[in-house]
C-alpha positions, 0 to 999 in steps of 0.5 A, spaced: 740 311 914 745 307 918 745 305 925 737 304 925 733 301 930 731 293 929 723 295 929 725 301 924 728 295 920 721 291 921 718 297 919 714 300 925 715 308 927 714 313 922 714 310 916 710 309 909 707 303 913 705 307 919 702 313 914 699 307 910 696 304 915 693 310 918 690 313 913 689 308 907 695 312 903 695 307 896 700 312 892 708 315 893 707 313 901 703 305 900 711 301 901 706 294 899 705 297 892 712 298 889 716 292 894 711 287 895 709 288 889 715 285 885 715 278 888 712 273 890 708 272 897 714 268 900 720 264 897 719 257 896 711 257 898 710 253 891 714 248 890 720 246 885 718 241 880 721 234 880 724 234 874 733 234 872 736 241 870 737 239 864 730 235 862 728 242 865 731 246 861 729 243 854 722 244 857 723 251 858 725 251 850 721 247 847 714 252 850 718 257 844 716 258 838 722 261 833 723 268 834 721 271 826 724 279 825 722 283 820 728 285 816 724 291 813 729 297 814 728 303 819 723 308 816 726 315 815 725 320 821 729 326 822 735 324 827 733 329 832 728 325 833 731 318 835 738 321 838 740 315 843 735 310 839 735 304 836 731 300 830 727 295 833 725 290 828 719 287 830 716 281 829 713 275 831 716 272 837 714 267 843 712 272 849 713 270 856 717 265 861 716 258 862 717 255 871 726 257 871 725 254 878 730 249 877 736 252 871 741 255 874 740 262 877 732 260 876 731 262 883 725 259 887 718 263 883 714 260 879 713 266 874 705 264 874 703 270 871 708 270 866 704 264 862 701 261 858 707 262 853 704 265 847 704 268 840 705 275 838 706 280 833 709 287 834 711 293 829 717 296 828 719 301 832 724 306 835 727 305 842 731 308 847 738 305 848 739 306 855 734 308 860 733 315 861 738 318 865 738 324 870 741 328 865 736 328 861 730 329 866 734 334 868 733 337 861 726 335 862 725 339 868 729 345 866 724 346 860 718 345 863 718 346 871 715 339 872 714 337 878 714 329 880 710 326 884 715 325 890 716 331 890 709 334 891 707 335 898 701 330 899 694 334 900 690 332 906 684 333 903 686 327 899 688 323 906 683 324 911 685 323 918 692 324 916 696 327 922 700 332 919 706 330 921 705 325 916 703 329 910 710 330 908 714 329 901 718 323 899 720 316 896 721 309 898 729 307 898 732 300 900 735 301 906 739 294 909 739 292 915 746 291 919 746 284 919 743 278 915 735 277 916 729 273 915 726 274 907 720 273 910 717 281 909 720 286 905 719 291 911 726 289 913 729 293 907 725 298 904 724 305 908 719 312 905 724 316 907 721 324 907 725 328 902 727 322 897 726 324 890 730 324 883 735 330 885 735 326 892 735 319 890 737 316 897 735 322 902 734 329 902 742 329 904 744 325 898 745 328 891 745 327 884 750 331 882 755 325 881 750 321 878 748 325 871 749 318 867 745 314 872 737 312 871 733 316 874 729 314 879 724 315 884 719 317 878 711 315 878 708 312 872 706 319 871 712 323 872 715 317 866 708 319 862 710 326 862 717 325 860 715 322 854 710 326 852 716 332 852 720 328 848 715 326 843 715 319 845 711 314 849 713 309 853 713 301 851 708 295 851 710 290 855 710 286 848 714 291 846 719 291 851 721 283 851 720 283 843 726 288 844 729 285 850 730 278 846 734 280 841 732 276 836 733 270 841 728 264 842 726 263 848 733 264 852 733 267 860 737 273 859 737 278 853 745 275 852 743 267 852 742 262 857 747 263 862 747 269 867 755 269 866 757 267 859 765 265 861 765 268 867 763 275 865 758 279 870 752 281 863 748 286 867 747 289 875 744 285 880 745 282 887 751 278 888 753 276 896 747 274 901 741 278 900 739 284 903 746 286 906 751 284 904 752 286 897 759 284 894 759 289 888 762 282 884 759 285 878 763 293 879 757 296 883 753 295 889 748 299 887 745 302 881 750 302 875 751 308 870 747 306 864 751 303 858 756 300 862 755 292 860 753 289 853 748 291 849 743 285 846 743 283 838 739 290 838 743 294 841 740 296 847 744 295 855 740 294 861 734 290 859 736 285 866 738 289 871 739 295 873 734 298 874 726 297 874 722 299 867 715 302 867 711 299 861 704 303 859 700 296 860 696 296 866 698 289 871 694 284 872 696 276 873 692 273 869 694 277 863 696 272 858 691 266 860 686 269 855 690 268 849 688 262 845 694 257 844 693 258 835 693 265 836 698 271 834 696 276 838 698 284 835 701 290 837 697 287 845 696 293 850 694 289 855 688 290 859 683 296 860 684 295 867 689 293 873 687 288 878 692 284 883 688 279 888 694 280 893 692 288 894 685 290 890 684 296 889 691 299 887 692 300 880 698 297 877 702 297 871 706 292 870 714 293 871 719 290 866 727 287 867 728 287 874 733 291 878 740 291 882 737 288 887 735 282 883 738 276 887 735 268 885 735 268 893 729 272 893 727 276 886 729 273 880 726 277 875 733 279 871 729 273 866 727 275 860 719 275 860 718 275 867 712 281 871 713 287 875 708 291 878 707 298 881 702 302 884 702 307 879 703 314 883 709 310 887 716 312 886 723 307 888 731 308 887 730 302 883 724 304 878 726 308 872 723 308 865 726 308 858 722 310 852 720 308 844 718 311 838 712 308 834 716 307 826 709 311 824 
């Protein structure tokens, strides 16, 4: 995808926003709903508070209750079962993020949609040590001839008016432009891509071939759901998730602690050098890493920061937390029953958790603990992948 024109950058021509804007497509073609989605409107919109890095950060900590796991040990379930799984405890734990604005590597968001910060419980359950890789659905697939989203040919019966040269099967890829751009709109780095799928993660030229312990990628929220069915899983709450991206923390910004590089050692995969093109790979990888390649929290579980994007079964809404009352604790929470996002109505979302390789405190500093994603549920993107949980019942 190199050596692409400036308005190819800027996303005119014959992409996912040409066929968005003619004919209304809000799933795999939609690019606001899987790009956009994750950040905020524009950088720095809202300003930082006034406050010292260091009353800040006592701040954020003291908007946390102390983490209480259950020491019950692991039910007895056949091994088969929970091969790459790990007991996650659960417990009772302070959900959500205060403003980072302001901590080092906080980035420039509020994470309003992260708060108020509240109590909840969670069960125990069983949950996968890394995110699923493209072995494993490719096991999926050989056994089930499934077919995934991105792959699917869009129907013309569901997109009236589309011309039929629009009508073509693929998935959005973070293309960088040539040189450095204005953070001012997401179109400058993402492309849809006809022909990009999991067995084709940056095209139709590209291969998985290399990529057996890779995440799978481009996979829409169903394409997740399926898997996960097959396996005799399910995907995770949201609440579930940061219980277990946590560890046992309280409070602290990344699954590890508070500093995104404890004595100078690169803890997860995300974006070093200047954002969106120059990526300087500090970390080992410029883009997505092989999963298990960087520590595992106090659970044992790796890539809960970075890596790639994991999808949760709650559905999004930015006003999520704000009906828990401050004494209570909320139980096993599943979310809303319904999506709504005010910055696109109508699509329906479900939130998104742990941030990508492509997080940068220049733009997306969602690597933090706590923090939201979105997506459109049909959309599909090489840096969205899932992992899966086992209920302890």
């Amino acid at each position: 995808m190199t050596g692409r024109s400036a308005d190819r950058r800027q996303g005119s021509g014959p992409s996912a926003l040409a066929v968005a804007g003619a004919t209304g497509l809000g799933g795999a073609l939609l690019l606001w709903g899987i790009c956009r989605a994750l950040v905020p409107a524009a950088p720095g919109t809202t300003p930082a508070p006034t406050v010292t890095g260091t009353s800040l950060a006592v701040q954020a900590t003291s908007a946390f209750a102390p983490t209480a796991a259950r020491s019950a040990p692991a039910p007895t379930i056949p091994a088969e079962r929970i091969t790459g799984m790990t007991w996650i405890p659960g417990g009772e734990f302070s959900m959500g993020c205060a403003d980072p604005r302001g901590r080092p590597d906080g980035g420039r968001e509020a994470m309003d949609d992260a708060r108020p910060i509240h109590r909840v419980s969670v069960d125990g359950f069983f949950m996968d040590v890394t995110e699923v890789t493209n072995r494993q659905f490719a096991a999926f697939v050989a056994a089930t001839g499934y077919v995934t989203v991105a792959e699917r040919t869009p129907r013309a019966e569901d997109f009236p008016g589309a011309p039929p040269e629009n009508l073509v099967a693929g998935s959005i890829v973070f293309t960088p432009p040539d040189q450095s751009v204005p953070l001012d709109t997401h179109y400058r780095w993402w492309d849809y891509v006809p022909g990009a799928n999991w067995r084709h993660p940056l095209g139709p030229e590209s291969t998985n071939a290399d990529r057996d312990d890779e995440p799978v990628v481009h996979v829409a929220y169903e394409d997740a759901e399926a898997y996960a069915r097959w396996a005799g899983k399910r995907l995770p709450t949201e609440a579930e998730w940061e219980f277990a991206a946590r560890g046992g923390l309280t409070g602290a910004m990344y699954p590890w602690g508070d500093a995104l590089r404890p004595e100078g050692r690169w803890m997860a995969n995300t974006w070093q050098g200047r954002f969106p093109n120059a990526n300087s790979a500090g970390d080992g990888f410029a883009g997505i890493a092989p999963v298990g390649r960087y520590p595992a929290n106090p659970y044992g579980l790796h890539d809960m920061s970075g890596n790639v994007w994991e999808w949760c079964s709650d559905w999004y809404r930015p006003d999520t937390y704000r009906s828990a009352a401050p004494e209570d604790v909320l139980h096993n929470p599943t979310g809303p029953t319904e999506s709504h996002d005010p910055q696109e109505p109508g699509q329906r979302k479900r939130a998104l958790r742990g941030g990508s390789f492509l997080c940068t405190d220049q733009y997306c500093s969602r690597y933090i603990v706590g923090t939201r994603g979105k997506a459109e549920v049909s959309s599909g993107c090489n840096h969205i992948g899932f992992r899966c949980v086992l209920s302890s019942h």
